[in-house]
C-alpha positions in Angstrom: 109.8 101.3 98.1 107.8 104.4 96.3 107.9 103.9 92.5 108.5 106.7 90.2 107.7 106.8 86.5 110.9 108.2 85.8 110.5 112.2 87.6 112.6 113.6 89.2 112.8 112.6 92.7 114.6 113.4 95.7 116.3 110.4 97.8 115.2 109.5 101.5 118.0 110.9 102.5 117.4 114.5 101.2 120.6 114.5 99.2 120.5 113.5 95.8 118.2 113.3 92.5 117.3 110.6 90.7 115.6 110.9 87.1 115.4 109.4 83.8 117.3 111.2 80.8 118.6 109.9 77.5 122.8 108.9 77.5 125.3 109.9 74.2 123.5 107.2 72.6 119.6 108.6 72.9 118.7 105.8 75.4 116.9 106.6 78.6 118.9 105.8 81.6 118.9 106.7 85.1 121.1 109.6 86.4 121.8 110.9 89.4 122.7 114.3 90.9 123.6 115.4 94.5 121.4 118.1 95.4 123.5 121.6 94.9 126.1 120.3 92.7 126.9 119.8 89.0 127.5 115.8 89.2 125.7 114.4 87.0 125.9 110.6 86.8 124.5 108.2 84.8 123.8 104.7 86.9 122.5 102.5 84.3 123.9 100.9 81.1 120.7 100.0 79.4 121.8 98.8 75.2 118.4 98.7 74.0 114.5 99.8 75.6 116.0 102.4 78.1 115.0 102.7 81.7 111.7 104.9 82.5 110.9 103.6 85.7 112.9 103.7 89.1 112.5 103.7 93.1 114.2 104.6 95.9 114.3 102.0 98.8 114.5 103.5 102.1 118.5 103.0 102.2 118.9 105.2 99.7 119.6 102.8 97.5 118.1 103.1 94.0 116.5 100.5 91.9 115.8 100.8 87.9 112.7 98.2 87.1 113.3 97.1 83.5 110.4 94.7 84.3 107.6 97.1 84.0 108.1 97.6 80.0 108.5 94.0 79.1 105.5 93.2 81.2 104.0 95.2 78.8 105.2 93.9 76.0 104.4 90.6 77.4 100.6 91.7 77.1 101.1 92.9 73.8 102.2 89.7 72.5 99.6 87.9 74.3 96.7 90.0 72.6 98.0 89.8 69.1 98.6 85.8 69.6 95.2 85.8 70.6 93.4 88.3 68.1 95.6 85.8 65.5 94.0 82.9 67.1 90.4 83.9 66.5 91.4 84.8 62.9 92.3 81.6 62.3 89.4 79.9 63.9 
């Protein structure tokens, strides 16, 4: 499956867009749109961090990864437990 950051990007298929903009609530979600119509839909439901990264698999299926920001929050935590660590030491 090709990742996308969150651009706009057109399905296997060659019928619809998938891309990342911000719901009634200012949280990113994914939307999609079929390619020469005004049918906007929003597929995700994220409450909280928003989706900015997506892929297409080659059903045409579309995929949000949440995981990519908490890994990197993941390695935020584990620098500042660290940099804490040799504080302390």
């Amino acid at each position: 499956m090709a990742q996308t950051g969150g651009q706009p990007t057109v399905s296997p298929d060659g019928k619809t867009v998938a891309f990342v903009a911000p719901d009634k609530n200012n949280v990113l979600q994914v939307w999609m749109k079929t390619i020469g119509k005004d049918d906007d839909r929003v597929l995700t439901a994220d409450r909280r961090r928003g989706i900015r990264v997506f892929r297409w698999a080659e059903d045409n299926r579309l995929a949000p990864n949440r995981a990519a920001y908490g890994v990197v929050a993941f390695l935020v935590l584990v620098v500042v437990a660290f940099a804490l660590l040799v504080w302390l030491l």
